[in-house]
N, C-alpha and C positions, 0 to 999 in steps of 0.2 A: 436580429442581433447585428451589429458592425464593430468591427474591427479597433475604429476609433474610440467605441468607449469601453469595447471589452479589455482593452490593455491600459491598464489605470495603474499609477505608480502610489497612490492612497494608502496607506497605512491604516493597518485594523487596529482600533482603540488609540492612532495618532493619527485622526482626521485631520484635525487641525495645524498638523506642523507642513512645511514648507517639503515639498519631494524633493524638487530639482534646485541643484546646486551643480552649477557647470562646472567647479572646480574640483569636484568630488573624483577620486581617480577609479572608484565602484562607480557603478549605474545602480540604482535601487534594484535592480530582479538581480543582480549581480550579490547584493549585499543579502536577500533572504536566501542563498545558496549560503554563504558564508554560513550564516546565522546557525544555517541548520547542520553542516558540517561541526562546527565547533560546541554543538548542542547536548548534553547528558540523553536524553534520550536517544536521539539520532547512533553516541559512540555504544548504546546497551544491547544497540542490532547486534553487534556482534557475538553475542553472548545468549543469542535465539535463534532456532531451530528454523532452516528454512525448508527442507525437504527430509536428510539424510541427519540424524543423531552430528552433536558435534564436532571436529574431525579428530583423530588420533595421531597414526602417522602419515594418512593421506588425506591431503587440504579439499575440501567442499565448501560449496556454500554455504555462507549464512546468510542471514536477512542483513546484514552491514555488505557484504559484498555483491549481495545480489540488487539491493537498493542503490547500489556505485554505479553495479552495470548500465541496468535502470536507465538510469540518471544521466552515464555516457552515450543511450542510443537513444532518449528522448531528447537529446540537445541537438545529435544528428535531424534527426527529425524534424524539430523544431526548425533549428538553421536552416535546410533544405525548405520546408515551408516558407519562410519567411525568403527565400531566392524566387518562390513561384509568384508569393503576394508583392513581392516588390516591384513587378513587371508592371504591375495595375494601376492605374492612374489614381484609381480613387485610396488609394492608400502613401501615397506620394508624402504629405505632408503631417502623417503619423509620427511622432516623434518616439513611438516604443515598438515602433515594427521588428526594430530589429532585437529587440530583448524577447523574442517568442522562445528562443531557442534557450536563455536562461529561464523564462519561465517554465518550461518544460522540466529542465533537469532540477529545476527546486521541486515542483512538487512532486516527479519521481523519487527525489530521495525521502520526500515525506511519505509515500502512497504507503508503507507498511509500520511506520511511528507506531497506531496502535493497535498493532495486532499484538496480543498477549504473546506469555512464553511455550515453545512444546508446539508452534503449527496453529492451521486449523482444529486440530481437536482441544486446543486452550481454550478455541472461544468457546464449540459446543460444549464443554464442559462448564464455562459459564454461564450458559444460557441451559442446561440441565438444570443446576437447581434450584430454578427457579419453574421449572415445570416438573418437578416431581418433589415427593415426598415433602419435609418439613419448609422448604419453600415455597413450595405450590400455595401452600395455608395463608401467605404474605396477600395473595391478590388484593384481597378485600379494602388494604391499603391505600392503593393506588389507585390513579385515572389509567382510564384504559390505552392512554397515549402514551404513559408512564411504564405501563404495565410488558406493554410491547414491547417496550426499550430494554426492560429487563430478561425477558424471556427471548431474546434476539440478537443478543450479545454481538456487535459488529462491529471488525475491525476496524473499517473505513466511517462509519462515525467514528468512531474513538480518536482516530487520529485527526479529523476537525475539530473534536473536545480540545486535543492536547495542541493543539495550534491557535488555539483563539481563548480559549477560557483563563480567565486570571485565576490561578489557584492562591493560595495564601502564601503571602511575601513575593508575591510577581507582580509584574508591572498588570495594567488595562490593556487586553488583547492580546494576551498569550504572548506570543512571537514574534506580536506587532507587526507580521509578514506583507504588502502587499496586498491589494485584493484581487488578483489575476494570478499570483501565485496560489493564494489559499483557492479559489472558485475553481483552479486546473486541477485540482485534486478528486473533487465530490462526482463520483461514477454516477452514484444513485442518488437524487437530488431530492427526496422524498424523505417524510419521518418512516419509523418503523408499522408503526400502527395501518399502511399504505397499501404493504406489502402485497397482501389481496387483491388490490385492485389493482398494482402493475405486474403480478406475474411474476416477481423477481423476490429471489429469495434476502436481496441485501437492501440497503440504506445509506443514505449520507451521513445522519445526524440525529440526534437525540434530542429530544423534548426540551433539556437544556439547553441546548443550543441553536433551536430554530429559529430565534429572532437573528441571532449574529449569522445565518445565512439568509435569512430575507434581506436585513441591510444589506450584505454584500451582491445579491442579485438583481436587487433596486440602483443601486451602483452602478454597476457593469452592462444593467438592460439585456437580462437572463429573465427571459418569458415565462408566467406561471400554465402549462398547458392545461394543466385541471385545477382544481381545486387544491393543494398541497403539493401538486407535483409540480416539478421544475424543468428545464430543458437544462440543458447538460451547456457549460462553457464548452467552445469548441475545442480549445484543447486539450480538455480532459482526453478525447479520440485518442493522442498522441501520447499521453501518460499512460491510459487502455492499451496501447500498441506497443509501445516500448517493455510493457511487464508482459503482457502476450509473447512478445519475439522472445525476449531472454530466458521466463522460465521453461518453456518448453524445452530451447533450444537445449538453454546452459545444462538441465537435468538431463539432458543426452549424454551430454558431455562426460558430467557428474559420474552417471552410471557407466560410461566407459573406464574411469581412471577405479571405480569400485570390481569395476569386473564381472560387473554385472551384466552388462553387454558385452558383444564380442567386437573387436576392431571393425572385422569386414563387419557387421551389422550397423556397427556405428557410421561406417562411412556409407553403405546403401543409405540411411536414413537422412542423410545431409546428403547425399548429392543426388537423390529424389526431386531435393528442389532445383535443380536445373531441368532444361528440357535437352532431352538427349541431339535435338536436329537446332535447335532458334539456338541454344549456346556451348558450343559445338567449341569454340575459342576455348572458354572460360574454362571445359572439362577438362581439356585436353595441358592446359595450365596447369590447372589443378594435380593430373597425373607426373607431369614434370618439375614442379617442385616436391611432390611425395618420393620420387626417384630420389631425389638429391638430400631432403630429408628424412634422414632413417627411424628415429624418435617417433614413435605413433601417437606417443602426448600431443606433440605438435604438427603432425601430419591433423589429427583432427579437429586440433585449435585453428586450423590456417583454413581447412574445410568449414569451418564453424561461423567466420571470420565472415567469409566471401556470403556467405547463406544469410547473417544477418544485414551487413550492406546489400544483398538484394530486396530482402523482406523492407527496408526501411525506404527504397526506393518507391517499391508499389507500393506501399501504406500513406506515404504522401500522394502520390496518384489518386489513390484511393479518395484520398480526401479534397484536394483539387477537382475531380470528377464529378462528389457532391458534396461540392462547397455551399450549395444553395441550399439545398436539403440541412443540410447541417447547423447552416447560420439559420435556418427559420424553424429549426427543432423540430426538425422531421425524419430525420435519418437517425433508423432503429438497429440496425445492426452495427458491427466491429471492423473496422479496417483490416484486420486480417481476416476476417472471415468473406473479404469481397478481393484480394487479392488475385492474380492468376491461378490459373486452373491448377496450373501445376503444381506452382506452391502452395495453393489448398490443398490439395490431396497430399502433398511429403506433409503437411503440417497435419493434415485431421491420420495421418499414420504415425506419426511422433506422439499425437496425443496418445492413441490405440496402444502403441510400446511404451509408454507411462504409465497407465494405468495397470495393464498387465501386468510387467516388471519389474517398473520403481515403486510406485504408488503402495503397492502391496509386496513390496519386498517385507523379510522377517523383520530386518535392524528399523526399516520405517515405522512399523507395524508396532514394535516393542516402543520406541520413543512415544508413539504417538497415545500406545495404551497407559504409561507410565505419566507421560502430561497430563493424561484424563484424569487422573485418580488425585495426583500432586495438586493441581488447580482446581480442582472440586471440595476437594478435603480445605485448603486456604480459605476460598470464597463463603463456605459456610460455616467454617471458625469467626470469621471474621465479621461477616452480617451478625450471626446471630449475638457477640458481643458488642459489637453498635447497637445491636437493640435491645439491648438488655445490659445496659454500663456499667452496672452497679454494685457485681460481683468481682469477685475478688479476683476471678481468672480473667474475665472482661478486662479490666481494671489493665490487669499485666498485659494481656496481649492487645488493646490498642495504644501502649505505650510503644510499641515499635512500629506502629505508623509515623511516617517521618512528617513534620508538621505542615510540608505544603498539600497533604492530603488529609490532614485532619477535617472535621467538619463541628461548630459548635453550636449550632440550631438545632430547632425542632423536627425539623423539616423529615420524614425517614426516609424520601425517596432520596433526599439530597445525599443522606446520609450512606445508602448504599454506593450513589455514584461516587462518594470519595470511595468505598472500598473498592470498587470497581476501577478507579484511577490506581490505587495502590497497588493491587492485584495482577493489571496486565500492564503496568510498568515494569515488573518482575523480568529479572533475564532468566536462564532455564537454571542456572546452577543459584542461582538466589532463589528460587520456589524450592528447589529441591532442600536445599539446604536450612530456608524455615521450616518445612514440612517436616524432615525428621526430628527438629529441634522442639517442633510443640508436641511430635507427638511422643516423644519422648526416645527415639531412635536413638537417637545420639547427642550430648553434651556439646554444648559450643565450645571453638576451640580457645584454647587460657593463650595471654601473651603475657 
């Protein structure tokens, strides 16, 4: 792969229109940030579950705040790469060298688009019923490439679906985003059906949508290393790294302002990643503005601060280092996971007090059980009236599929993937809130 043709300002499903306009006061990677900022999907993060229920009266994240952060230290990143590749001669007369760093922050904010409502346990709950009981019965339906997608439910396809697919009354290519925007997204560059054979429990894309990523890697000159499988854009690394740094970190944080951590825990865990003798300066900083700041909010945000400007440092290193490796789709591991020693070990102990802690705290625990039930009970109301239209409950309940996910073919896999669009477009108080209304909990409210 090079540089030259992986940063391509091309428009998906506007091949044909003109990129560059000198007088434009955006840059094209400039305008698919926009795009997706001002986007309904992008504003319904907010309204989804990123770790911790909601908030009440103390603010956490959601998947809209945690997709900003994102977004903020994959442009760092980004920027800072594009300071290391400018030094290089062979990259001199690149004319999008320096849009790596908006590339970056567009597809951070897209990396969680389609993750359904209620976490990870939204997807396994969609991807349950179609491997148990009255769903399981469906297989016979489908190809087995088809079948995969169904029973595999994943976020990071879905959100290639909802960036490239014209749903009904949209334009040809979804988002029309770029193709270095969209290709900086796909972690896992394979269909579902794959999975076996890489090892990995996730995917890029869906059977629907494997041609609209062959285009785009035919494009960009993204290597097929096997038969289906793909090499990774090189900046996906940097989209990978930026959602690495932040959730770990910010879920420390998180659990600090819950109380579920204690202060001095929280700060050992963040200043782990210094080495106590190589940055000796930087500790000693640290302890002198904590003097002067009394606030432990912000004694840990300022700790928090310094710890992801270091991580974003070495993770560029990191990739600088095997830039070769990278560019010829050979480097198998994570930028953070090749970082310094030091901050490997405070990062693989951050993970160790997530898991423990957060991960399984009660309020996680309860959200996460109550998504399960919520988007299980939806997904199978709703299949099984797509497949059976006829009836009079059918009838009414896919009258509240909004029309850019209706579907009016024969097709039935087609037809699940609209309820599958309709389904994990849902924010958490919209599932919840159809949920009790079909099943009869509670009456919609009168205006």
């Amino acid at each position: 792969m090079n540089w030259n043709q992986l940063l391509s300002a091309k428009r998906f499903g506007q091949e044909n229109r003109n990129a560059i306009n000198k007088h434009e006061i955006r840059s094209q990677f400039q305008r698919d940030y926009d795009r997706l900022i001002f986007s309904s999907p992008f504003r319904r993060l907010q309204n989804k579950t990123q770790v911790f229920p909601l908030p009440g009266s103390i603010f956490v994240h959601n998947r809209l705040t945690h997709s900003l952060e994102v977004s903020s230290v994959g442009r760092s990143l980004g920027n800072l790469l594009t300071e290391k590749l400018a030094g290089s001669k062979n990259y001199e007369d690149n004319p999008y060298l320096d849009g790596i760093g908006n590339i970056v922050a567009t597809a951070c904010l897209a990396h969680d688009l389609g993750n359904p409502p209620f976490g990870h346990s939204g997807e396994e709950a969609l991807s349950y019923y179609f491997t148990h009981d009255e769903g399981k019965k469906l297989e016979s339906k489908f190809t087995r490439e088809q079948w995969a997608d169904l029973c595999n439910f994943e976020g990071n396809a879905n959100a290639f679906r909802l960036l490239t697919h014209a749903f009904n009354g949209r334009r040809k290519g979804g988002f029309a985003l770029t193709y270095s925007s969209i290709a900086a997204i796909i972690k896992y560059p394979w269909e579902a059906h794959k999975i076996p054979e890489v090892g990995k429990r996730k995917y890029g894309f869906f059977n629907t949508e494997k041609e609209n990523y062959q285009i785009i890697a035919s494009e960009l000159g993204i290597p097929e290393v096997k038969p289906g499988i793909f090499a990774r854009h090189p900046l996906v690394y940097l989209v990978e790294a930026a959602d690495d740094i932040c959730y770990q970190i910010m879920d420390i944080e998180d659990a600090h302002k819950l109380k579920i951590l204690s202060t001095d825990e929280t700060k050992k865990l963040l200043l782990n990643f210094y080495d106590e003798t190589e940055d000796i300066g930087t500790l000693n900083r640290i302890a002198e503005t904590c003097e002067e700041v009394s606030d432990t909010n912000e004694q840990i945000a300022y700790i928090r601060a310094g710890v992801i400007g270091k991580l974003i440092k070495e993770c560029v290193t990191v990739f600088i280092h095997n830039e070769e490796k990278i560019m010829a789709g050979e480097f198998s591991s994570t930028l953070v996971k090749e970082v310094s020693e030091t901050s490997k070990q405070a990062y693989k102990t951050c993970t160790k007090i997530a898991v423990s802690k957060i991960y399984n705290h009660r309020s996680v625990l309860e959200i996460e059980l109550a998504g399960y039930k919520i988007l299980g009970t939806l997904l199978q109301e709703f299949v099984e009236a797509i497949l059976n239209p006829k009836s009079f409950y059918s009838k009414k309940l896919l009258s509240l599929i909004p029309e850019q996910y209706s579907h009016k073919g024969d097709d039935e896999y087609l037809k699940i993937m609209s309820i599958l669009d309709f389904v994990s477009g849902m924010t958490d108080v919209f599932a919840l809130d159809l949920y009790r209304t079909i099943k009869g909990i509670k009456l919609p409210d009168t205006y």
